[in-house]
C-alpha positions as CSV (number, residue, x, y, z in Angstrom):
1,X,0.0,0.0,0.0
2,X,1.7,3.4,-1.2
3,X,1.8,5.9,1.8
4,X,-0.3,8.6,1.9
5,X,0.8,12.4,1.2
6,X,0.9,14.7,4.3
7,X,0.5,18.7,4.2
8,X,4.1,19.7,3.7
9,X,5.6,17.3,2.0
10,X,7.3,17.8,-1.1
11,X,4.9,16.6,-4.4
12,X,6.4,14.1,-6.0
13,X,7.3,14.9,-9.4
14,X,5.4,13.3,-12.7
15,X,5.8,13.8,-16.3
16,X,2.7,11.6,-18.2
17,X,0.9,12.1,-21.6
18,X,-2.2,14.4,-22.1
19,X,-4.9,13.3,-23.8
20,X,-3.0,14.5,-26.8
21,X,0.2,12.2,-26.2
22,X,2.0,15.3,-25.0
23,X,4.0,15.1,-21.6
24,X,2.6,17.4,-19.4
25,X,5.2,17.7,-15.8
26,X,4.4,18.8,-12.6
27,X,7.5,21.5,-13.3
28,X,5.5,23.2,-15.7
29,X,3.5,24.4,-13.0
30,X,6.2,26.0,-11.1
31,X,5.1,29.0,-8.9
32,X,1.5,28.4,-9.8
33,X,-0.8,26.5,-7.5
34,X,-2.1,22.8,-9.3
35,X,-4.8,21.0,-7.9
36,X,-3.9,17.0,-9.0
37,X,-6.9,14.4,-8.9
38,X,-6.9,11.3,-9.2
39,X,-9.7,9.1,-10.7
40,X,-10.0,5.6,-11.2
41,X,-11.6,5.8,-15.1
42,X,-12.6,7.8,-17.8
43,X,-16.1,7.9,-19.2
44,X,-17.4,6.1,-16.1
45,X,-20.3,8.1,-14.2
46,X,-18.9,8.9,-11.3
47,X,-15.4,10.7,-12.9
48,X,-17.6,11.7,-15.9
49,X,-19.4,14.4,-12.9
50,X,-15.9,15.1,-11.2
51,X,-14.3,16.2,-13.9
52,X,-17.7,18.2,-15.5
53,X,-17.5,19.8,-12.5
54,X,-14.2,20.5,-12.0
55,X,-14.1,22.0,-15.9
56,X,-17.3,23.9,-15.0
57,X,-15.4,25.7,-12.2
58,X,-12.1,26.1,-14.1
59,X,-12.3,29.8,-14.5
60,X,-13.2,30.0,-11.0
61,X,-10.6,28.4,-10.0
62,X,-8.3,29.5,-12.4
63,X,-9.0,33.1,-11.4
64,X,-8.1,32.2,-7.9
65,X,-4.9,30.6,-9.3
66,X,-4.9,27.2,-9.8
67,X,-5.0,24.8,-12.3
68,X,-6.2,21.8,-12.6
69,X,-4.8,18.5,-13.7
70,X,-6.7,15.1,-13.6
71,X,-4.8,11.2,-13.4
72,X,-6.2,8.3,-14.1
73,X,-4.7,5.0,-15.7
74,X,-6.6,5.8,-19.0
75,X,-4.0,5.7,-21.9
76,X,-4.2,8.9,-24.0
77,X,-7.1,7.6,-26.8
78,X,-9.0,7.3,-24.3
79,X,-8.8,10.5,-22.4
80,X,-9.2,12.1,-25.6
81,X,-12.5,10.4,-26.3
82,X,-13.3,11.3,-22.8
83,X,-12.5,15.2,-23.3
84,X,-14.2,15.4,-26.4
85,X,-17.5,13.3,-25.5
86,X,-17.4,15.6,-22.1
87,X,-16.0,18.8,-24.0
88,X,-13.7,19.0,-20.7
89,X,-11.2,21.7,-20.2
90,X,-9.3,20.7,-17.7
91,X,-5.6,19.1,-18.3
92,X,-6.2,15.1,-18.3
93,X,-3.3,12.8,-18.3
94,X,-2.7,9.0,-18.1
95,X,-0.7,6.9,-15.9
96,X,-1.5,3.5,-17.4
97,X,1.6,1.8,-15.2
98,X,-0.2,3.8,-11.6
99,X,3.9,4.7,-11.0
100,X,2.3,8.2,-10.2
101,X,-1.3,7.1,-8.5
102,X,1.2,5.2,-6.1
103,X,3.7,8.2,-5.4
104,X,0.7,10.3,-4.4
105,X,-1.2,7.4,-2.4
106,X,-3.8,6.9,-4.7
107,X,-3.9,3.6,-5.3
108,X,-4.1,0.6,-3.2
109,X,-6.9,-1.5,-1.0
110,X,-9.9,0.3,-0.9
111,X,-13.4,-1.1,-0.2
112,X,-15.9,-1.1,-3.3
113,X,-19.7,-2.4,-2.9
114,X,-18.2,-3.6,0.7
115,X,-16.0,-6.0,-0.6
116,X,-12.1,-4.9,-0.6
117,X,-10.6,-4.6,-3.6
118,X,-7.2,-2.6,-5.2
119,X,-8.0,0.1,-7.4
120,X,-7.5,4.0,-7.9
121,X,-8.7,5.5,-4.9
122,X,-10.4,9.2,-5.9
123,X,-7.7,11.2,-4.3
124,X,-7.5,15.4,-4.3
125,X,-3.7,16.6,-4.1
126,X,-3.2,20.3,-3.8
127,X,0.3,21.5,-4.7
128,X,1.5,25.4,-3.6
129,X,3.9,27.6,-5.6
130,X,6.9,25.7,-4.3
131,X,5.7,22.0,-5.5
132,X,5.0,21.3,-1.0
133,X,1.3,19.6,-0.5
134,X,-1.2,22.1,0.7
135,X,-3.8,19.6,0.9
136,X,-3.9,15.6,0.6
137,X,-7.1,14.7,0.4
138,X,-8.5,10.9,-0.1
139,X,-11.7,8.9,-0.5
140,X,-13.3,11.6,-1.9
141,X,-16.7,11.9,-3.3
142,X,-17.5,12.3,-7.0
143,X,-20.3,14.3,-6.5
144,X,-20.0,17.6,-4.6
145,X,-16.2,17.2,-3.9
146,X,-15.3,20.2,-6.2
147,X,-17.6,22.7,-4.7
148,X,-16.6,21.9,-0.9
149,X,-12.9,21.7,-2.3
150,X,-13.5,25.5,-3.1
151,X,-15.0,26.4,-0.2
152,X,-12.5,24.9,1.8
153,X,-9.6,26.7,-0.2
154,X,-11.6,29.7,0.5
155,X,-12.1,31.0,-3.1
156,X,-15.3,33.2,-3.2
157,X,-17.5,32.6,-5.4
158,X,-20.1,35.4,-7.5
159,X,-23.5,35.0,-6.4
């Protein structure tokens, strides 16, 4: 079982494709803020509403800084089938040997329908200006995670 990130700790550092077969790094975020999650598989229901949601708040959340980048084991086909079917506009990328969902904690036992089972657990990794954990956050929600994610960052939001 891959140890879970603590606030503090330095993010470990990732170069995957895009949907587009481009590697995307961690490093090109330097001195912006990048909010990682991690989702077990495209074009299922459940990440098919986290990452709607997380594309419908992109300019919020852009606005306050971040940006957004979504891992799952998906190769890049597929997450480009996934972006266009979804029109999503947030950064996806694939980690198709989980190297990456391990460094971060985001994969291992989890329980599913109440039996155990390894898998992608839906994990929320927020990275500061200096590539140090703001926020690990695991066993999130699909539904709902993104809005209490940007309350809890305190990003006001127009009414």
């Amino acid at each position: 079982m891959s140890e879970r990130l603590q606030p503090g700790d330095t993010a470990p550092a990732f170069t995957l494709p895009d949907a587009d077969g481009s590697p995307v790094s961690l490093a090109d975020y330097a001195g912006r803020k990048v909010i990682v999650y991690f989702y077990p598989a495209a074009m299922t229901p459940g990440c098919t509403k986290q990452a709607c949601d997380f594309t419908d708040n992109l300019d919020l959340l852009s606005g306050a800084g971040y940006d957004v980048i979504g891992v799952s084991p998906d190769a890049p086909a597929k997450l480009a089938k996934f972006r266009t079917k979804e029109n999503l506009k947030v950064t996806l990328v694939g980690d198709p040997e989980k190297r990456v969902l391990q460094e971060y904690g985001a994969f291992g036992e989890k329980t599913m329908y109440g039996r155990k089972v390894t898998g992608v657990i839906r994990s929320t990794v927020v990275v500061d200006e200096q590539g140090r954990v703001e926020r690990a956050l695991y066993n999130v929600r699909a539904t709902g995670h993104v809005a209490k994610l940007i309350k809890d960052l305190g990003i006001p939001q127009a009414s």
